[in-house]
N, C-alpha and C positions, 0 to 999 in steps of 0.2 A: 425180744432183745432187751437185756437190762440197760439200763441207761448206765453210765461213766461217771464214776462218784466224784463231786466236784471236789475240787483241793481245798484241804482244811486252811483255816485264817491264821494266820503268825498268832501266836501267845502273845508278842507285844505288837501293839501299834508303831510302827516306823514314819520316825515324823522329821521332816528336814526346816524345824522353825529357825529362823535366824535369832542369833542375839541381839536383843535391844542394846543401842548405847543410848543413852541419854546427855547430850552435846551438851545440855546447858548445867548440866551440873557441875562443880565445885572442880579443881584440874586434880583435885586429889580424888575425890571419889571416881572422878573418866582414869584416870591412869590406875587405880589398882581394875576398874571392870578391863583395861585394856592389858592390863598386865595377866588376869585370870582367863583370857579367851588363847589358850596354847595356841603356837603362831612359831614353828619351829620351820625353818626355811624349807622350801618345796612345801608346807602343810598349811599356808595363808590362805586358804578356800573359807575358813570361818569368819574370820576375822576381818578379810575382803568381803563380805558379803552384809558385814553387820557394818564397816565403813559406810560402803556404797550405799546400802538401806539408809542408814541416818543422813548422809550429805544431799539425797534425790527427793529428802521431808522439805532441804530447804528450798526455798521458792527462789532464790538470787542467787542460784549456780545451776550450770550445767553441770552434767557431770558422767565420763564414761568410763569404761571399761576396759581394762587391757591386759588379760590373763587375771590376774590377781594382785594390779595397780591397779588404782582408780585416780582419777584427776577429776577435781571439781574448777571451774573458770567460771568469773563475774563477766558479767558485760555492761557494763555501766559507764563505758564512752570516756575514762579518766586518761589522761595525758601521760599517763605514766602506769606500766604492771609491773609488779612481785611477784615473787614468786616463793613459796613457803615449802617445803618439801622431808620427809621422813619414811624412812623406813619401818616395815609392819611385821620382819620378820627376828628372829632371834637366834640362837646357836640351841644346843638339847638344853636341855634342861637339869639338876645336879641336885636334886630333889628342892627347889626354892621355889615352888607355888603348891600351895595358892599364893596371896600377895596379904601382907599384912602391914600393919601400921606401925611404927613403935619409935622414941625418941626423937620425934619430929623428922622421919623420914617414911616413904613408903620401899620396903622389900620386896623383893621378886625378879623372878625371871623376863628381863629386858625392861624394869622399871628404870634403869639407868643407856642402857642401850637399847632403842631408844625409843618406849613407848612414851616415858614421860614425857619427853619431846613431842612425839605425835598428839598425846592429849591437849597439850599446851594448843598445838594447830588446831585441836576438833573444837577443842573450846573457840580460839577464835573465830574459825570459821563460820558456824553455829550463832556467836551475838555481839559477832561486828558486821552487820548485814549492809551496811554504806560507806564503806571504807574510801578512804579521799583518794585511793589509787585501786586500779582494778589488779584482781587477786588474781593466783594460778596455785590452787595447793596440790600435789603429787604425797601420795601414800603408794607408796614401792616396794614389792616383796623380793626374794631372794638377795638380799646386799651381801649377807653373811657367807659369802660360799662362791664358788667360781665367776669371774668376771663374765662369761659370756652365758648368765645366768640374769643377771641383775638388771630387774625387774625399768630400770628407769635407764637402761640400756637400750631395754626390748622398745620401749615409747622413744626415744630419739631415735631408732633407727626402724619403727613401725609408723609413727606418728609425730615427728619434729613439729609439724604444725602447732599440739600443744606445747609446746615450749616455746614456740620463735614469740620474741618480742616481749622476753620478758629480762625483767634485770632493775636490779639487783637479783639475785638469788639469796634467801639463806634456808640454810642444810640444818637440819635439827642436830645434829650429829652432838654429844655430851660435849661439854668444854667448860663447866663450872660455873654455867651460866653467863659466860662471858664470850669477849669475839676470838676465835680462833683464827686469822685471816692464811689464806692459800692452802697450799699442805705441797709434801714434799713426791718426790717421786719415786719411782720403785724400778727394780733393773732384778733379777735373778738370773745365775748363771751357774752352769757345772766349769770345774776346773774339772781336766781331765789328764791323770799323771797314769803315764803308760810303763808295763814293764813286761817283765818276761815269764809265763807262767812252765810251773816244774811242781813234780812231785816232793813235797814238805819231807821225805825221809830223801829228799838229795838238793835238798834246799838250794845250795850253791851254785846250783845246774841251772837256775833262775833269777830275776831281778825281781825281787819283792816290791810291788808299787805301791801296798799300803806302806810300807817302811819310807816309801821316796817323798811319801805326804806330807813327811814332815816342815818339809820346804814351805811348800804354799802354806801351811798352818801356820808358821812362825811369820813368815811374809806378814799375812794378815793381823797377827800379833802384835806387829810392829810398826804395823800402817796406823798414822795417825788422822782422820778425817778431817774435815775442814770443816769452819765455821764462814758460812757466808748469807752476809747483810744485804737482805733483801725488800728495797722500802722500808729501811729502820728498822725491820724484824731479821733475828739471827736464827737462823734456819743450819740446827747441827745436823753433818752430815754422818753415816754410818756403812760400815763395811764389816760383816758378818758370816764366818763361817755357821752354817743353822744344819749341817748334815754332810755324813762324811759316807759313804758306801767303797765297799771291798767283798771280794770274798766270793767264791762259788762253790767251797765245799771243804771241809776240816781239813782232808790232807795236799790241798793244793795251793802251792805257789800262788795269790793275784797277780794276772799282770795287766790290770788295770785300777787304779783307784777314782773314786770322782768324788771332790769338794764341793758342796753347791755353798754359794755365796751370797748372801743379799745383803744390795747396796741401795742405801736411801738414799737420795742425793737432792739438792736446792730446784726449788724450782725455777730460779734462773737458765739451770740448764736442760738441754733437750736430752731425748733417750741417746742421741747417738755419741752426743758428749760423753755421759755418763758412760756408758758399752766400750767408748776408746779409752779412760781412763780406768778401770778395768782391766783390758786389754796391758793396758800399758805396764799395772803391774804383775803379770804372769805371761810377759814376753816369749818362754819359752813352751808355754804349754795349748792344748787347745783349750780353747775357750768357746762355749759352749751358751747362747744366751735364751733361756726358757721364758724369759717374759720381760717386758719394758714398757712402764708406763708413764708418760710424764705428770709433773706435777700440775699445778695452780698458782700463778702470781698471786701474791696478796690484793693487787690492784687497789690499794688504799683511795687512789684518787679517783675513783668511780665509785667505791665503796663507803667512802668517807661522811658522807654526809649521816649515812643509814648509822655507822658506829658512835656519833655522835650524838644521834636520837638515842639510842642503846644508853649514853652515858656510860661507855668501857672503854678501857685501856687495849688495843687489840695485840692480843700474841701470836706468834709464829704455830700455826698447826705442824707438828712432831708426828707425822703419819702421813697415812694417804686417805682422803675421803672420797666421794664423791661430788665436792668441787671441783674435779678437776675436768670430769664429765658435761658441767656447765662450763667451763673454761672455754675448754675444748668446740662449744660451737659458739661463741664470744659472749659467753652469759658471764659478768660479773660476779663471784661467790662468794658468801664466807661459811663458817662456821657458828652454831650460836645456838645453846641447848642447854638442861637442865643436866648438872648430875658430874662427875668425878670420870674422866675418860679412863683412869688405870684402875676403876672397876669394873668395866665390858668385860662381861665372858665370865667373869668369877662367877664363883657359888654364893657368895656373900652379896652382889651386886644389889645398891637402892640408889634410891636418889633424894635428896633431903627436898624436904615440903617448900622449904626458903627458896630455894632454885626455880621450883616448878611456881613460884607465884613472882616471885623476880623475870623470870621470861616471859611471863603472860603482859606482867604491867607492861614493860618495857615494849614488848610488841602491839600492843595494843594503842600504846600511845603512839606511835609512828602510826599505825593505820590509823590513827581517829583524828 
């Protein structure tokens, strides 16, 4: 009986080595190695692994695992935790990596959203090993991409344990290195304008509903938002047709149209305010609400001492973050990161080197 030819060796050796980060180096050298490790939402397996590697070298943190977060925590007995937090995932990519250096800024893909941020935290992390308050830093993947995806979602509602008891928060999130405080809230909804469908060679026989659309677009045209002062920051609000749908086939009549609308609204108010005011102006139509999320109070007066360490002037966050996630189980938040927020997402996105060494000092001095 001949024996059974064993199976030939792969041509290449297949090797799963992690990447080294090296924590104690310069926030410009950590942020392009963090910038070059792709980390496009759902694909954080690399770049989770070379975190969690580098944070389990240090001796003065825990540190676990939670799909493709990692949270590192001090226990040093301090009267007081923080807590430091960043996201490790990014949008595709628009050919901007590798990462390069050039006019005192680092380029590339999420150098501005927001790896520079997170380096800023790995740097600290790494050689402020006695911080006069006990730490909680969170590196959270999927932010970039559906809410009930988002990675520090899956930890407050798998693991709240690490998060209870800490506070302040702040969110790396870009804001030009300054304080961004709260952020606003978010409400989407379809207007739904009905009519009567017919075939296009007896048109008349029909009520055209993209035609009736006109209504609610001009509506909206005409609506002027409100400006509302919140703890001395003005938080503009926004009401947004962002997508109009018709249509089932070249020779038919619609006789349905739907507007979807996204409205930002203060975070003074709740989802359900926001939904009746809304409501209120398209009294005659259905109203249709796909998602509602509330904001973040500024909470200056919890906040206040930490922005004062900062030495910043704190502005109204124009968006939604993931402050509001801390809000939400009464963790104090702000905003507070290196880098220009109305370049997230672009193809051209950096973040200037001045930013990334302005939020190192400044946090570092409050933990020291």
């Amino acid at each position: 009986m001949t024996a059974p030819t064993p199976p030939a060796a792969p041509a290449t050796p297949v090797t799963s080595a992690t990447p080294v980060l090296d924590l104690t180096a310069d926030v410009v050298t950590l942020t392009r190695a963090l910038v070059d490790l792709p980390s496009e939402s759902g694909r954080e397996d690399v770049i989770a692994d070379a975190v969690d590697t580098a944070l389990r070298a240090l001796p003065h943190f825990t540190v676990e695992r939670i799909g493709n977060s990692v949270v590192a925590r001090t226990g040093l007995g301090r009267s007081e935790r923080a807590l430091i937090a960043g996201h490790v995932d990014t949008v595709p990519a628009a050919g901007n990596l590798p990462s390069r250096l050039a006019g005192g800024r680092v380029h590339g893909l999420g150098a501005c959203d927001m790896k520079g941020g997170v380096a800023v935290a790995l740097r600290l992390a790494a050689t402020v090993a006695a911080p006069v308050r006990d730490l909680t830093y969170v590196f959270y993947e999927c932010e970039e991409v559906e809410g009930d995806r988002n990675g520090l979602a899956r930890i407050g509602a798998e693991r709240p344990d690490l998060l209870a008891g800490a506070g302040p928060a702040i969110l790396m999130e870009p804001s030009d290195a300054g304080v961004e405080a709260g952020c606003q809230g978010i409400l989407t909804a379809d207007i739904v304008i009905r009519g009567v469908r017919a075939h296009t060679a007896r048109a008349w026989q029909g009520v055209n509903a993209a035609h009736q659309a006109g209504e609610v677009l001009r509506r909206l045209d005409a609506h002027r938002p409100e400006r509302v002062v919140v703890d001395g920051l003005e938080y503009r609000e926004g009401l947004s047709a962002v997508a109009v749908r018709s249509g089932i086939a070249g020779n038919v009549v619609p006789d349905e149209c739907v507007v979807t609308v996204n409205c930002r609204f203060a975070p003074s108010r709740s989802t359900e305010e926001a939904e009746a005011r809304v409501r209120a102006l398209f009294p005659e139509y259905e109203v249709r609400v796909t998602e509602a999320v509330a904001g973040a109070l500024p909470h200056l007066d919890r906040v206040g001492a930490l922005v004062a360490a900062l030495g910043a002037e704190p502005r109204p966050k124009l968006g939604w973050t993931d402050v509001a996630r801390f809000a939400a189980v009464g963790v104090p938040a702000l905003n507070y990161g290196p880098g220009d927020p109305s370049l997230a997402h672009t193809a051209g996105e950096y973040v200037p080197v001045a930013h990334l060494e302005r939020c190192e000092a400044g946090l570092r001095a409050w933990l020291s």
